[in-house]
C-alpha positions in Angstrom: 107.0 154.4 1.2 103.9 156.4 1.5 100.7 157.0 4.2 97.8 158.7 4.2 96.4 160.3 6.8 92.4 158.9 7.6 91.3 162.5 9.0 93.2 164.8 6.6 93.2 162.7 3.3 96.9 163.8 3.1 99.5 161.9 1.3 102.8 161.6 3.0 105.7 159.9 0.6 108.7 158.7 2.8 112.6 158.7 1.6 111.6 160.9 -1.1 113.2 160.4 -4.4 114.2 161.7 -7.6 111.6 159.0 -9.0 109.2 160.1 -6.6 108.4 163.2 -9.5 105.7 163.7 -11.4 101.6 164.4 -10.9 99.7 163.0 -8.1 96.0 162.9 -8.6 93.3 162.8 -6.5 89.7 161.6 -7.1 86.4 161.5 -5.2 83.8 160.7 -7.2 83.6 162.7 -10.0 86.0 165.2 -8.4 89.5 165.0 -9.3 92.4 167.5 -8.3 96.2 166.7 -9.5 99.7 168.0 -7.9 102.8 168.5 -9.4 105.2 167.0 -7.8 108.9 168.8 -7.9 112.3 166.9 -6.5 115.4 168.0 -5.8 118.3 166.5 -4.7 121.1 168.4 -2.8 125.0 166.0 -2.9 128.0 167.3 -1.6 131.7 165.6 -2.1 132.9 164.0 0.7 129.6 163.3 2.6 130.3 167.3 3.9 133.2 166.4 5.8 136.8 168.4 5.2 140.0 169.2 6.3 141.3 173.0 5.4 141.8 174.0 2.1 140.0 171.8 0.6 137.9 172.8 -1.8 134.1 170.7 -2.0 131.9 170.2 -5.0 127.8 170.8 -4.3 125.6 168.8 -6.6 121.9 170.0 -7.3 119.7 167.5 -9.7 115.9 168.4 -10.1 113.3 166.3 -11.7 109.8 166.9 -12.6 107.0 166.1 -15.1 107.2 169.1 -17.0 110.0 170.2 -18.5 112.6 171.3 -16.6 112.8 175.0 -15.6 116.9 177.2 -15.7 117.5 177.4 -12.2 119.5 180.5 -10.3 121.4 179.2 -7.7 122.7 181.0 -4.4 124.3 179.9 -1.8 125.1 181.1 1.7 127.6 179.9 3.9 127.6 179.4 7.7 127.6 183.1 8.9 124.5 183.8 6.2 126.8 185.1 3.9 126.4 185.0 -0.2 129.4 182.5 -1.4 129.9 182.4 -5.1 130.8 178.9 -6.5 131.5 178.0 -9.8 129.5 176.3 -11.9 131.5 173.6 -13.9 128.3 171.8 -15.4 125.1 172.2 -16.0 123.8 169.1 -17.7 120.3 170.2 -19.8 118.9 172.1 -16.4 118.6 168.5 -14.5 121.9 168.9 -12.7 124.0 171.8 -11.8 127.1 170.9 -10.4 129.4 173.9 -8.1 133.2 174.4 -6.8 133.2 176.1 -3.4 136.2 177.8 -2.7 138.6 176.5 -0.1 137.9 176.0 3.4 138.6 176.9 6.8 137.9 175.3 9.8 135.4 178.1 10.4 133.8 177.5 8.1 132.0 174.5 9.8 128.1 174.9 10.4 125.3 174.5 8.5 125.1 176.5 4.5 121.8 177.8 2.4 121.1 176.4 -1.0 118.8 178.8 -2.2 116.9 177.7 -5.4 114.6 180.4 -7.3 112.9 179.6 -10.5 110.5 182.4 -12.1 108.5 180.0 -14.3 107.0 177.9 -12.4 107.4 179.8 -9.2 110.1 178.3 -7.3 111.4 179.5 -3.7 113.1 176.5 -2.3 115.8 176.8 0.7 117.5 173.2 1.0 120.2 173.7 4.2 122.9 171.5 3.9 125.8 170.6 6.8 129.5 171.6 6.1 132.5 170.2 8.8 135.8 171.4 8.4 138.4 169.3 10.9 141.3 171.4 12.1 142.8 173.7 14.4 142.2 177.4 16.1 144.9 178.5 14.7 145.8 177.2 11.4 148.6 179.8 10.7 152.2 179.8 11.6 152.2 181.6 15.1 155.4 182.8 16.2 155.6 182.4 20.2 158.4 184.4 22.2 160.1 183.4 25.3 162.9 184.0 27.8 165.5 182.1 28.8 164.7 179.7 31.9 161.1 180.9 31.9 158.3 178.4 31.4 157.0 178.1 27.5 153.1 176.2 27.1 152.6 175.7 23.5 149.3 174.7 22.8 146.7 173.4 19.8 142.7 173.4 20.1 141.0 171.3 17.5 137.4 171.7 16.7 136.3 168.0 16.7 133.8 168.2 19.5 132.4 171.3 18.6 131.4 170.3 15.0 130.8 166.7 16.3 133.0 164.9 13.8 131.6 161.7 12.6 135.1 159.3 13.1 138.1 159.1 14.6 141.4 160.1 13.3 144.7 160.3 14.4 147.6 163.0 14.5 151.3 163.6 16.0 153.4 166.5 17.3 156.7 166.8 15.7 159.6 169.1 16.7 163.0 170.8 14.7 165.5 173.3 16.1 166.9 174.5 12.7 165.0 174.8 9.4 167.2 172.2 7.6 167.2 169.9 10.4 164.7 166.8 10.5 161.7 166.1 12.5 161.7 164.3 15.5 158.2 163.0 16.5 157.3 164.0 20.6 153.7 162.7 20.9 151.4 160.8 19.3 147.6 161.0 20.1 144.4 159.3 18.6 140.5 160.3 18.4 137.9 157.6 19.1 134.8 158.5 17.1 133.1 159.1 21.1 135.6 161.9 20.9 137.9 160.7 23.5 141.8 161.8 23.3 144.8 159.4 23.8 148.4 160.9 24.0 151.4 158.6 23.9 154.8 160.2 24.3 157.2 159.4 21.7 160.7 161.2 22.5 163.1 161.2 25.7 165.6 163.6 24.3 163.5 167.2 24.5 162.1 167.6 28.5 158.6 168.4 28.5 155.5 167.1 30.5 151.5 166.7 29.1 149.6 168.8 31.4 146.9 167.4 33.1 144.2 169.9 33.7 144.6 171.1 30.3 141.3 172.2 28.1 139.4 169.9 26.2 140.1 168.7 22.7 143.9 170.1 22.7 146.7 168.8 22.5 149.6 170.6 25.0 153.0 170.7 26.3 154.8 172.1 29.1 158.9 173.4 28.5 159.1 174.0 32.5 162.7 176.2 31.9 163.5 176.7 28.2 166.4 176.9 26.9 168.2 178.2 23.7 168.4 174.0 22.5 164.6 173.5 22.9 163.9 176.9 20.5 162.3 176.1 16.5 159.4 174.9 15.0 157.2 172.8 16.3 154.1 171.1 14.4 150.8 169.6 15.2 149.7 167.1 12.6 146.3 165.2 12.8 145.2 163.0 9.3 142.2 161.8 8.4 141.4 159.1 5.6 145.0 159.8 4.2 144.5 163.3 4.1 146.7 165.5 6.4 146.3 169.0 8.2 148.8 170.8 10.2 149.3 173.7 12.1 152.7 175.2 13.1 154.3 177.1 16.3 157.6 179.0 16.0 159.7 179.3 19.3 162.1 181.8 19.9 164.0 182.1 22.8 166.0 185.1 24.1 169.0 185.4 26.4 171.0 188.0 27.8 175.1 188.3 28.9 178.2 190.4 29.8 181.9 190.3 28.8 183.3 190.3 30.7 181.1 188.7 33.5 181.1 190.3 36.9 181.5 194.1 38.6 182.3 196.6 36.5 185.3 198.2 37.7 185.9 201.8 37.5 187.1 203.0 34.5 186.5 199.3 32.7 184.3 198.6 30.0 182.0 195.4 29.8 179.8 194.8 26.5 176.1 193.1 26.9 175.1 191.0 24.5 171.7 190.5 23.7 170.3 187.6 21.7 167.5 185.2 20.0 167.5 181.7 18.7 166.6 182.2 15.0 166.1 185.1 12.5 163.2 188.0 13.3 160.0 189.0 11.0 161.3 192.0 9.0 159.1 194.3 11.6 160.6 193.0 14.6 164.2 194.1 16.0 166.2 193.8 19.2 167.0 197.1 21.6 169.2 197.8 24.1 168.0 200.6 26.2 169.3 201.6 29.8 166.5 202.4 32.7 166.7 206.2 33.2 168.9 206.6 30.5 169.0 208.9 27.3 169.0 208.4 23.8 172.3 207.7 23.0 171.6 204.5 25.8 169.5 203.0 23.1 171.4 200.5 20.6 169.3 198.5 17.9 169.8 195.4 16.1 170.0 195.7 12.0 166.9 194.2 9.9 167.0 190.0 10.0 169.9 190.2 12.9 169.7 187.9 15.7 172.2 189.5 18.0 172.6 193.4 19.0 176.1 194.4 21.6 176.2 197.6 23.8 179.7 199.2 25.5 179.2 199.8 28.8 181.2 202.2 31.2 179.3 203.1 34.1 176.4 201.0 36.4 173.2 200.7 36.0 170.9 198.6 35.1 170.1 197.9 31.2 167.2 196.1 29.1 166.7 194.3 26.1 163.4 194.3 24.1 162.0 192.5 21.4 159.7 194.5 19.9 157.9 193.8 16.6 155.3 196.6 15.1 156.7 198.9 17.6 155.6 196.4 20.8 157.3 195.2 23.6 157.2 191.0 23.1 159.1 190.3 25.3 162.2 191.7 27.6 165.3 190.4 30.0 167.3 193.1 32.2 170.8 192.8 33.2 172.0 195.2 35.9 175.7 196.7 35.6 177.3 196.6 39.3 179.9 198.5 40.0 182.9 197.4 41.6 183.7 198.4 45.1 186.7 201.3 45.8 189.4 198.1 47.0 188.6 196.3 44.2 188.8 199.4 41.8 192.4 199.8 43.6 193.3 196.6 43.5 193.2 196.2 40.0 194.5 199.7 38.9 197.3 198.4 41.6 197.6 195.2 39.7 197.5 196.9 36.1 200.5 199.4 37.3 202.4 196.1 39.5 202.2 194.3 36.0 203.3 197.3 34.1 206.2 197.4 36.0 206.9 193.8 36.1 207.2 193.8 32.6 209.4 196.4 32.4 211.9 195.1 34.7 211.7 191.6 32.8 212.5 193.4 29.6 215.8 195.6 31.5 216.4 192.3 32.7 216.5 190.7 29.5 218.3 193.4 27.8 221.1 193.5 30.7 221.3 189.7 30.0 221.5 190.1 26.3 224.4 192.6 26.7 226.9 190.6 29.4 226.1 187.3 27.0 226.8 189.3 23.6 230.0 190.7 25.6 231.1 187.2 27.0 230.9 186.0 22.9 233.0 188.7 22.0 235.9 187.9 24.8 235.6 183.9 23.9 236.4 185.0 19.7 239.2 187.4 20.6 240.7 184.3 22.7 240.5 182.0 20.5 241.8 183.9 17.5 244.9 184.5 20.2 245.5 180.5 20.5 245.2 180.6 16.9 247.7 183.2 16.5 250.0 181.5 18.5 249.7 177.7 17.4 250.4 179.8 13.8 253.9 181.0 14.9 255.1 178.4 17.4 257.0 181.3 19.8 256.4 182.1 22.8 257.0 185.9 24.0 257.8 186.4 27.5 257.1 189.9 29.1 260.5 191.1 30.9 
């Protein structure tokens, strides 16, 4: 595993190993001049290759002919900044062995082993590679949407851009309510050339894969959502039995009247306003009317997922979602009012049926009276008959 170079007289050793230590001497004639020969060997768990949260152990060994110098470590991650591990052993100065903290996918690139020894003088950098397979955004993201309107909900994973060695696989999963279960919508697959397969698992929620979507994501299209396709959705993708995931929160809004249509003049119609699951503690609803004052604005209570507004006059009315004091996202619903015949005609109708049902009650009072009256004449008949069956006469009237 070595050369030497004709013109130079260098020695070049290949694959250099931990054996490989100790003095090299050379000698020309009577001359002779020896080098010291110093080896180290950078390991890190998991051939450098993670998925978030993991937490990777770095291995440094050193070998050498004389003894061994007490090494100070420092390392430096991706963005050239000092990361302290900790050291867990340190076996007689020949191996040191350090826990990184936890990953992140952006954490991927290449990290600085910096090795410094006072005695002898050692300055050695050894640059080692760190991938970290995940997603763009790792964190539950909560995405807001309005009844009817289009929803894309989207995941980028960073395979291509830190050239991931193998393949792996993943799925999309979907839930409307937290203690429902999972159905599976899409399952996809990564060659090791990097190349995306989808297959579409579920009939039952209507979406569609977009085509001319961006690379390395996975993506679906809700073309008019509605309050039933709201909840969480999650990405999954493993890797040799190890999992990652990376959720999506939906919440959908709508907007209605009671009751539905023209308001008419002197009426009152209440607008409800409404999402699909609880809010963040710093997000509320609000009713607010266009033009309007402050007593037009009505707000919903911490955690509520509803908020009503009395309404006695036109005009057209909105309802925001607004978490740390901004607008998400908002629905309008304008309060018509009801044209002058239609006004009369049911102020005519309220009056006609307010007299209707006064002349069924006289009615049925009148009736009460003539049948309690008719009872009364039948009993004093009959005792008569009675009376007379009694005594067996028979009075005639001269």
């Amino acid at each position: 595993r070595s050369e030497i170079d004709p013109k130079s007289k260098h020695l070049k050793v290949l694959d250099l190993r931990l054996s490989d230590a100790g003095i090299y001497t050379c000698e020309h004639g009577t001359h002779a001049v020896s080098v010291s020969l110093h080896v180290f060997q950078l390991t890190i768990s998991s051939d450098g290759h993670f998925l978030p949260n993991e937490v990777p152990k770095l291995t440094l060994t050193q070998n050498s002919s004389h003894p061994l110098p007490n090494l100070n470590i420092t390392l430096f991650n991706s963005d050239n900044i000092v990361v302290r591990p900790n050291l867990l052993q340190n076996h007689i100065r020949q191996s040191y062995t350090l826990e990184l903290m936890q990953l992140k996918a952006t954490d991927s690139g290449t990290w600085m082993c910096h090795v410094h020894s006072d005695s002898p003088l050692i300055n050695q950098n050894i640059p080692f590679d760190v991938k970290v397979l995940g997603f763009e955004n790792p964190d539950l993201e909560t995405k807001y949407a309005t009844i009817d309107s289009p929803v894309i909900l989207s995941w980028h994973l960073n395979f291509q851009e830190i050239k991931w060695k193998g393949g792996f696989t993943g799925k999309l999963i979907w839930k409307q309510q937290e203690s429902a279960t999972f159905q599976e919508l899409l399952h996809f697959s990564i060659t090791a050339q990097g190349e995306l397969n989808e297959t579409r698992k579920s009939s039952h929620l209507n979406f569609e894969i977009p085509e001319n979507k961006p690379k390395s994501t996975i993506e679906i299209k809700l073309f008019k959502v509605h309050f039933s396709q709201s909840g969480q959705y999650q990405c999954e993708l493993a890797y040799n039995g190890r999992y990652v995931q990376s959720k999506i929160e939906l919440v959908v809004m709508k907007v209605s009247a009671h009751p539905v249509g023209p308001l008419p003049r002197g009426a009152e119609m209440t607008l409800l306003c409404q999402v699909s699951s609880p809010l963040p503690s710093k997000a509320h609803l609000r009713w607010e009317r266009v033009n309007g004052t402050q007593k037009d604005i009505k707000k919903s209570k911490q955690h509520e997922v509803k908020v009503e507004v009395n309404v006695s006059a036109a005009g057209l009315w909105n309802c925001h979602l607004m978490e740390d004091n901004v607008k998400k996202i908002s629905l309008n619903y304008p309060v018509e009012e009801a044209s002058a015949w239609i006004s009369y005609m049911v102020i005519g109708a309220s009056i006609g049926g307010s007299i209707l049902v006064f002349g069924l009650a006289c009615l049925c009072i009148i009736s009460g009276i003539r049948w309690q009256r008719r009872r009364q004449r039948a009993k004093r008949m009959a005792r008569a008959r009675q009376y007379l069956l009694e005594n067996k006469t028979c009075q005639c009237q001269q």
